[in-house]
C-alpha positions as CSV (number, residue, x, y, z in Angstrom):
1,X,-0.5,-19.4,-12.6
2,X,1.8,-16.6,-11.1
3,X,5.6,-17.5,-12.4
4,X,8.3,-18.4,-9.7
5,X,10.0,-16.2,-7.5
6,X,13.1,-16.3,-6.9
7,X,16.5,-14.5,-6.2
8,X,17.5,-14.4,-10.1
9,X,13.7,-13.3,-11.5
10,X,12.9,-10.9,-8.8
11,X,16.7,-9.1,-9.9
12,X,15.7,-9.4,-13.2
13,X,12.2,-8.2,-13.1
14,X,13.6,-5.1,-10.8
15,X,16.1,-4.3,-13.5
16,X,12.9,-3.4,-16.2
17,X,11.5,-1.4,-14.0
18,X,10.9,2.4,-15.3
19,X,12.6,5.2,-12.9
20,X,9.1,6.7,-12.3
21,X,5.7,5.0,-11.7
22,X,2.5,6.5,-13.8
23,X,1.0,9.2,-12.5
24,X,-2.7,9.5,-10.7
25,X,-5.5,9.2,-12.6
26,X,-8.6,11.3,-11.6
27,X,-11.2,10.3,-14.4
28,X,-13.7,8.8,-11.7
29,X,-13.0,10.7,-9.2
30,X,-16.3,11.4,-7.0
31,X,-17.4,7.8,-8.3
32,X,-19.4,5.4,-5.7
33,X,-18.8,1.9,-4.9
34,X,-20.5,-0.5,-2.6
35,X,-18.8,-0.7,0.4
36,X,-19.8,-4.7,0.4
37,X,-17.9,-5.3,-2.6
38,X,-14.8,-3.1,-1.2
39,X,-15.2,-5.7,1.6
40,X,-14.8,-8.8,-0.1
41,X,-11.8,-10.7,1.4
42,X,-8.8,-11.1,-0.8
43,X,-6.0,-14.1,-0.9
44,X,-4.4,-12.1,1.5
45,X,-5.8,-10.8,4.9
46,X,-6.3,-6.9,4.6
47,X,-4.5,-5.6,7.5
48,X,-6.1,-2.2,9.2
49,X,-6.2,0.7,11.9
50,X,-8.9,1.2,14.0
51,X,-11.7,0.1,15.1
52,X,-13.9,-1.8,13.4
53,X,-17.0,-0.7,14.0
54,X,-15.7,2.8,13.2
55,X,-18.2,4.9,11.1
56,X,-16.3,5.2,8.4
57,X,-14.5,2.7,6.3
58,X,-11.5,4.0,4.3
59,X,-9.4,2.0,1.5
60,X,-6.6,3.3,0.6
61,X,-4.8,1.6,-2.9
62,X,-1.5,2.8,-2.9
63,X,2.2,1.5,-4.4
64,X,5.5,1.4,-2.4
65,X,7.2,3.2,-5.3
66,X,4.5,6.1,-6.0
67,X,5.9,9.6,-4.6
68,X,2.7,11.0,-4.5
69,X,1.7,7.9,-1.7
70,X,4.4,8.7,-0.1
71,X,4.2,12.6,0.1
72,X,0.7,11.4,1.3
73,X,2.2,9.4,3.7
74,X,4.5,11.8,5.5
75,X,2.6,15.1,5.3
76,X,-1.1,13.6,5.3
77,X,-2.1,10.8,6.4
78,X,-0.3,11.5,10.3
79,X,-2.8,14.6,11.0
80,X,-5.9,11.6,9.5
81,X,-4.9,9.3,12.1
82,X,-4.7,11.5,15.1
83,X,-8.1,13.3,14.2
84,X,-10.2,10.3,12.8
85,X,-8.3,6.9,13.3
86,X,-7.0,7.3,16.7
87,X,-10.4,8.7,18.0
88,X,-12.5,5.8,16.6
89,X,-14.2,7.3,13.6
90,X,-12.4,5.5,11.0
91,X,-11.0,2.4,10.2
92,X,-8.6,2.4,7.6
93,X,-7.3,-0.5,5.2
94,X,-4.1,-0.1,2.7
95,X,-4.6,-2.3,-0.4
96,X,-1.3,-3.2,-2.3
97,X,-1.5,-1.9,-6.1
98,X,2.4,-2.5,-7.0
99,X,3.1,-0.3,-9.8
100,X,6.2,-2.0,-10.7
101,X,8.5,-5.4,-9.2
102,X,10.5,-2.8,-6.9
103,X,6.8,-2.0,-5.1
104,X,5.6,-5.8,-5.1
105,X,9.1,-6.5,-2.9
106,X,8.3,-3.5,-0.7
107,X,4.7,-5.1,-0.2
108,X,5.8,-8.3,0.7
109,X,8.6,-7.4,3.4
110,X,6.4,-4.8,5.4
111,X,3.8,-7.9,5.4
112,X,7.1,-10.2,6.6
113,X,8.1,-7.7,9.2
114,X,4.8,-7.0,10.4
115,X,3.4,-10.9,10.7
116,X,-0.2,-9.4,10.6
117,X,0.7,-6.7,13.5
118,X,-1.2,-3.6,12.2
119,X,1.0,-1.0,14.2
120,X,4.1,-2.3,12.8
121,X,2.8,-3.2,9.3
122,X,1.9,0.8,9.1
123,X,5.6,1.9,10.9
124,X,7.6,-0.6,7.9
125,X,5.0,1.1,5.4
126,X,6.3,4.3,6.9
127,X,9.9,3.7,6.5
128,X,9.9,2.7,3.0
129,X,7.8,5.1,1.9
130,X,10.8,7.9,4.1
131,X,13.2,5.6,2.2
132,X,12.2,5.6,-1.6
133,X,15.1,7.2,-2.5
134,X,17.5,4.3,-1.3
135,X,15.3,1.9,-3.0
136,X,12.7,2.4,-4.9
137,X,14.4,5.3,-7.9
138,X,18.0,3.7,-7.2
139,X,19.0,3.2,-11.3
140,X,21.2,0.0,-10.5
141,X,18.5,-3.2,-9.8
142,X,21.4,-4.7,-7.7
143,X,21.3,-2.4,-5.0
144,X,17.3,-2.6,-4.2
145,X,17.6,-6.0,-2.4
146,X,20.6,-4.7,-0.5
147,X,18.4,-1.4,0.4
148,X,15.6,-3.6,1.6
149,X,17.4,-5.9,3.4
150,X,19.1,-3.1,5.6
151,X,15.2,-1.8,6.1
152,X,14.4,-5.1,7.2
153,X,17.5,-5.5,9.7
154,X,15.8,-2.5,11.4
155,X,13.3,-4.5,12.7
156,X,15.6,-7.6,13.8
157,X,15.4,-9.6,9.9
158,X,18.2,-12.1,9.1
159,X,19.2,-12.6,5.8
160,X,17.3,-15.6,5.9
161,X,14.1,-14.3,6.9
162,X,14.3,-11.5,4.0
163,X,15.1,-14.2,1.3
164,X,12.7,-16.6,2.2
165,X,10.2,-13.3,2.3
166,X,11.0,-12.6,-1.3
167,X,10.7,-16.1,-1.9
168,X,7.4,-16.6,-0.6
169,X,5.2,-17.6,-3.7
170,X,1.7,-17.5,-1.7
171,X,1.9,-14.1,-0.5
172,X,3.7,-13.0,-4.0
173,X,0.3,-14.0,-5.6
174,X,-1.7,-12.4,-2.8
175,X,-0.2,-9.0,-3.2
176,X,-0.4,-9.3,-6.9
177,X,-4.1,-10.4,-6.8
178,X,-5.1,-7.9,-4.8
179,X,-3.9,-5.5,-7.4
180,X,-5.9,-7.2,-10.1
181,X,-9.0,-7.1,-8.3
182,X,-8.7,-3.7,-7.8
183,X,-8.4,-2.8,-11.7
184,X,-11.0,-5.0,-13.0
185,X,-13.7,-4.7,-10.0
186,X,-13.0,-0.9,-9.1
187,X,-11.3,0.7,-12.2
188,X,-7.9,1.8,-10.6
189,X,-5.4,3.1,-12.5
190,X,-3.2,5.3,-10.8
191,X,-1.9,6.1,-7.3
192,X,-3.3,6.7,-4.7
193,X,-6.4,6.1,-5.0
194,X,-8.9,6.1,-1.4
195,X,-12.5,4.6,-1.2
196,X,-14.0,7.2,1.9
197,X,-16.9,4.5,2.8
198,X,-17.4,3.5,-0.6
199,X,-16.8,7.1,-2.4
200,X,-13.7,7.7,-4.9
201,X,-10.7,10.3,-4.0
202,X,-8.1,9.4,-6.8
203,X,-4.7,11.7,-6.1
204,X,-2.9,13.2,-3.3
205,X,-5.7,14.5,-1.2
206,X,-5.4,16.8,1.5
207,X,-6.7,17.1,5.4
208,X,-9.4,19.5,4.2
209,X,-10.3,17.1,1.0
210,X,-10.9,14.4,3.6
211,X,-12.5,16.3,5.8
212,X,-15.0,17.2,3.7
213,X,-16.0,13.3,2.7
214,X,-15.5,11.9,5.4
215,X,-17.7,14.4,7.9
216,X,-20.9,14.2,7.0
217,X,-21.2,10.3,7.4
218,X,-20.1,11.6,10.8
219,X,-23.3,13.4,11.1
220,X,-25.9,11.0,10.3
């Protein structure tokens, strides 16, 4: 059973966290999965863009606190969306693989925010990934909640809203499980790590990298 979550544990569990979250690993990189298995429905609804009977089904399992996600993020994955997403030849799925509490928090409110809207979920995912400074590598645990909450008045959160968020013990568990799966089922150890319909990608990739898994599914 997943321990409680509240105000107190959540500061606490913050406070441990290490400045810098592990590195990508790369040792199966190239690897194939089934694309069945990457399917399987979690506690949690996975929440996606594009269509989905688009050609190509991407996973991408990323943490909130990773720099390398969100490098990915800002200079990457815009230039994906507008070539393969927006035009209908790829749905893709973010998978929540919390490195660390602070990541876990930053999970749980873009899934608050976003009440299963897919635009917005991406747009908060967005933001905090713009934002890790404020929130994620801050050395003083007291001033993450503070930093999310101001993220999370953006989009019209009370106080209330954001602590009963944080609160939430079903979706706490979801985020975690999902997590979990992926390291026992698919081996993930490091961030980010994308299934391009079913084939491995661990690390930053770039347009071209994609490009180059993702096309020739395209073709046939």
């Amino acid at each position: 059973m997943s321990p409680m979550l509240n105000r107190r544990t959540l500061i606490a569990a913050l406070a441990a966290t290490s400045a810098l979250p592990a590195l990508p690993a790369f040792a199966a990189d190239g690897d194939k999965v089934s694309l069945l298995e990457l399917a399987v429905p979690g506690p949690i609804p996975d929440i996606s863009l594009g269509k989905p009977d688009a050609p190509v089904k991407v996973y991408e399992y990323a943490s909130m606190t990773c720099p390398h996600c969100a490098r990915f993020d800002k200079d990457v994955f815009p230039a994906i969306k507008q070539k393969y997403i927006d035009t209908g030849k790829v749905q893709w799925t973010m998978r929540e693989f919390p490195l660390d509490p602070r990541a876990t928090a930053g999970f749980m409110l873009a899934r608050c925010i976003a009440n299963n809207d897919a635009t917005k979920y991406y747009t908060v995912l967005d933001v905090l990934f713009a934002q890790q400074d404020n929130w994620a590598f801050v050395d003083n645990a007291k001033q993450v909640l503070p930093a999310l909450f101001e993220i999370a008045k953006q989009s019209g959160f009370t106080q209330e809203q954001f602590q009963a968020c944080l609160k939430d013990q079903t979706l706490y568990a979801g985020v975690n499980a999902v997590k979990d799966r992926g390291e026992k089922v698919f081996n993930i150890d490091g961030t980010p790590t994308f299934f391009i319909n079913g084939v491995r990608k661990s690390g930053e990739i770039s347009l071209d990298e994609f490009s180059q898994t993702a096309d020739p599914f395209l073709k046939s």
